[in-house]
N, C-alpha and C positions, 0 to 999 in steps of 0.2 A: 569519332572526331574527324574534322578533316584533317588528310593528311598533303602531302606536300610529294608527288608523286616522282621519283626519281630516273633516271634513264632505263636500272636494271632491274625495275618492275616495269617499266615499260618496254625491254624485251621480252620479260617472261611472257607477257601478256602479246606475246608472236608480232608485235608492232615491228617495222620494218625501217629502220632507216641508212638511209646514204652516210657517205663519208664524213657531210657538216650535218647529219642529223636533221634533215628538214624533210627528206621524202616518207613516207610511210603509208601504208595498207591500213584503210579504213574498213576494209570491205571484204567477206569472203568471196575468189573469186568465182565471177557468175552471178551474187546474188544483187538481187533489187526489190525494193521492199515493196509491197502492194499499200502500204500505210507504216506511218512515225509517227510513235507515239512519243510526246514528249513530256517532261514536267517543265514546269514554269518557274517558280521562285527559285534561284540558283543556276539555272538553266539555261534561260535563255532570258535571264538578266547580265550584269555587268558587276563591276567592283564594288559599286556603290548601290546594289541591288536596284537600279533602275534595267528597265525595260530595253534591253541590247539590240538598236536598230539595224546592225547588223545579220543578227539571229531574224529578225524578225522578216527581211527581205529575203532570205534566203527559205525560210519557210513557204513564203509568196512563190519562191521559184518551185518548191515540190507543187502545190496547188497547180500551177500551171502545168508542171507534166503530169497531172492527171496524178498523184500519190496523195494521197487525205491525210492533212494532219489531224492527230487526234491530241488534243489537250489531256493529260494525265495529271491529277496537282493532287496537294492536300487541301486547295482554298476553296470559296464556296460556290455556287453555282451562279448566284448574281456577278461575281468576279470572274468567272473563270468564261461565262459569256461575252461579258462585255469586252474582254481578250480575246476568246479566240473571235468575234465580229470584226475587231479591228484589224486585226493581223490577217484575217480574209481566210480560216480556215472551215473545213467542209467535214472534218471524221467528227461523230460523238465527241461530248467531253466526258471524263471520268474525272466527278469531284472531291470533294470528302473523303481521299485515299479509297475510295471504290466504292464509296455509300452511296452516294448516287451518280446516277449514269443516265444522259440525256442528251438529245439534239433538239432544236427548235421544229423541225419537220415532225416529231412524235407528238403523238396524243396529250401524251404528260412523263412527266421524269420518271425514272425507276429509283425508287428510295427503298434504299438494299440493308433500311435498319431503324430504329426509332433512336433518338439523338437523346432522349428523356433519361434514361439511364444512367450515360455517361454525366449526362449534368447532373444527376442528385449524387453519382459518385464521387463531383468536386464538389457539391454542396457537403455532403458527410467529411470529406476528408479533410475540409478547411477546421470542422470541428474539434481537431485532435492535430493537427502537421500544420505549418504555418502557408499556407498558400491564399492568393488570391482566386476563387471559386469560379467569379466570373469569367475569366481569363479576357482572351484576346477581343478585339474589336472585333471582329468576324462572325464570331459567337452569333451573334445577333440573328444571324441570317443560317446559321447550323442547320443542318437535317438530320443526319445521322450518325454524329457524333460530337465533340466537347472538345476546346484544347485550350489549354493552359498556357501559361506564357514561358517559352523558353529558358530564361532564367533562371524557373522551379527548381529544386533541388531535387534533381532525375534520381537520385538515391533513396531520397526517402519516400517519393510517390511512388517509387516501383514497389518499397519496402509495405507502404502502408494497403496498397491498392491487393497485393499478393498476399495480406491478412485477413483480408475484408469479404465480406460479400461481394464483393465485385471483382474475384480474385478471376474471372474467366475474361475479364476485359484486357485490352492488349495496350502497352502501352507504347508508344511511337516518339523518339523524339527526333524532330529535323532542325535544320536551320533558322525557325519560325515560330515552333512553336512542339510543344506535348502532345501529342494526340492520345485520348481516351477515346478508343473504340470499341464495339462488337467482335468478338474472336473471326468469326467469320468476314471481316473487312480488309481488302487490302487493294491497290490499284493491279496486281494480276489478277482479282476474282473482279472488279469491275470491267478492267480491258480485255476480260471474257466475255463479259454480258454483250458489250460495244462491241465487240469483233464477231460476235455469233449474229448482231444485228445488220454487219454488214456485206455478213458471206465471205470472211476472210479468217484465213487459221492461222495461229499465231506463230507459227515458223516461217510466216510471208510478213513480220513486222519487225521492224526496227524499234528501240525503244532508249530512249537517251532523258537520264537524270543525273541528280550529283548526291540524293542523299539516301539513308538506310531504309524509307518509306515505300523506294523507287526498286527496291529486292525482290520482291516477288513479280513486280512485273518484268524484270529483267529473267526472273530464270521463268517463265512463262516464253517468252519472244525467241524469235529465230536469233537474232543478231542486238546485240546492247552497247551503248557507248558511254560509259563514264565521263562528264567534262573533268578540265583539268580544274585542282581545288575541291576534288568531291570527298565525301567521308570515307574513311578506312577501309568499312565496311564493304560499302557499292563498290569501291575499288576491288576488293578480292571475289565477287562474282559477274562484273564486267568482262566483258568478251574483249573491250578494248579501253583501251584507258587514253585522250585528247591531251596532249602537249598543251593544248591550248584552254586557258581558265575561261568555265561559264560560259557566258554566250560569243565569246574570240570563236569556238570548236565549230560552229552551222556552217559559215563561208567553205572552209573545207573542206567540211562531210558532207555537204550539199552537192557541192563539186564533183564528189570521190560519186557520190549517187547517183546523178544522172550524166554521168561519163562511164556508170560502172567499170571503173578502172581506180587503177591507184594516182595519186594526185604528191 
């Protein structure tokens, strides 16, 4: 769940602050990341899950010193393009929690799974648990994999799915939605694919989400930043955890990044 992140996990988590609590180390010092990877819903939206223009200029400012952002999401590749086009970024995206992984410069996308599975597994299990099969709008446009709609009762599809033939499928819940995927799917084994295609190793990458999706690539990355408002989880293997909710955190970690210094 999300949790509600307090001062003194945000020392343990070696955050640094002044006397009124506003200074703080984003940054180990000396490093600077070759590419940030980021996720999107949560992230570098706002309170009301709209698109945080704040986040999104400050993104424009890595582009400009030559740092790639790399889009890391659960959403689909039709979405996740037309985001990072507008917001002017240049690294891979990583879509479908690491199903597929693509830039417009490549031949064609790398699709890291057949999505068919996942969807006759909500097809079956609508047949016995009370679920809507089809799930989410996005569906539509899926590659390689299926998600359900948030709501579900995470209980009983973890329950039903862990009985089944489809008991090796993983299940994922975020902010957005259920994910049913391929054991081997996750955006650390995509932001491997993407970073192995960019000549960059991933102790040279920053990587900033808010939800349990966003775990493997966090302990993949050199350095990771939890927004403030993230779930439980991401918070206990965040390297740093943002005072700041969602997309409030980019203005200044952007800052901390190309001052490499503490801000």
């Amino acid at each position: 769940m999300r949790g509600s992140i307090g001062h003194e996990v945000l020392y343990r988590k070696h955050i640094r602050f002044d006397a009124l609590g506003t200074i703080m180390q984003w940054l180990p010092e000396g490093f600077r990341p070759k590419a940030v990877a980021v996720d999107i819903d949560g992230t570098i939206t706002d309170y009301n899950k709209a698109l945080h223009l704040g986040a999104v200029q400050a993104l424009r400012r890595l582009e400009q010193a030559n740092i790639p952002v790399i889009l890391a999401t659960g959403n689909v590749r039709a979405i996740t393009y037309g985001l990072w086009r507008f917001i002017g970024a240049s690294g891979p995206m990583v879509c479908e929690n690491g199903g597929v992984v693509w830039h417009p410069k490549w031949d064609e996308p790398i699709v890291r799974a057949d999505g068919a599975r996942a969807r006759k597994c909500a097809i079956d299990m609508a047949k016995e648990i009370e679920i809507d099969p089809e799930g989410i709008t996005t569906n539509v446009w899926r590659e390689s994999e299926w998600c359900l709609f948030t709501d579900e009762d995470l209980d009983a599809v973890n329950r039903w799915v862990s009985n089944s033939e489809y008991s090796d499928l993983s299940v994922v819940r975020t902010g957005f939605a259920i994910h049913l995927m391929e054991p081997h799917l996750s955006k650390g084994e995509g932001l491997k694919v993407a970073l192995e295609k960019m000549g960059i190793s991933p102790g040279e990458v920053l990587a900033v989400g808010d939800a349990p999706n966003d775990i493997p690539m966090f302990q993949l990355v050199g350095h990771s930043v939890a927004v403030g408002g993230c779930f439980d989880s991401l918070a206990a293997v965040a390297k740093i955890i943002s005072p700041y909710p969602h997309g409030d955190t980019f203005v200044p970690l952007v800052d901390a990044i190309l001052n490499n210094a503490s801000v």
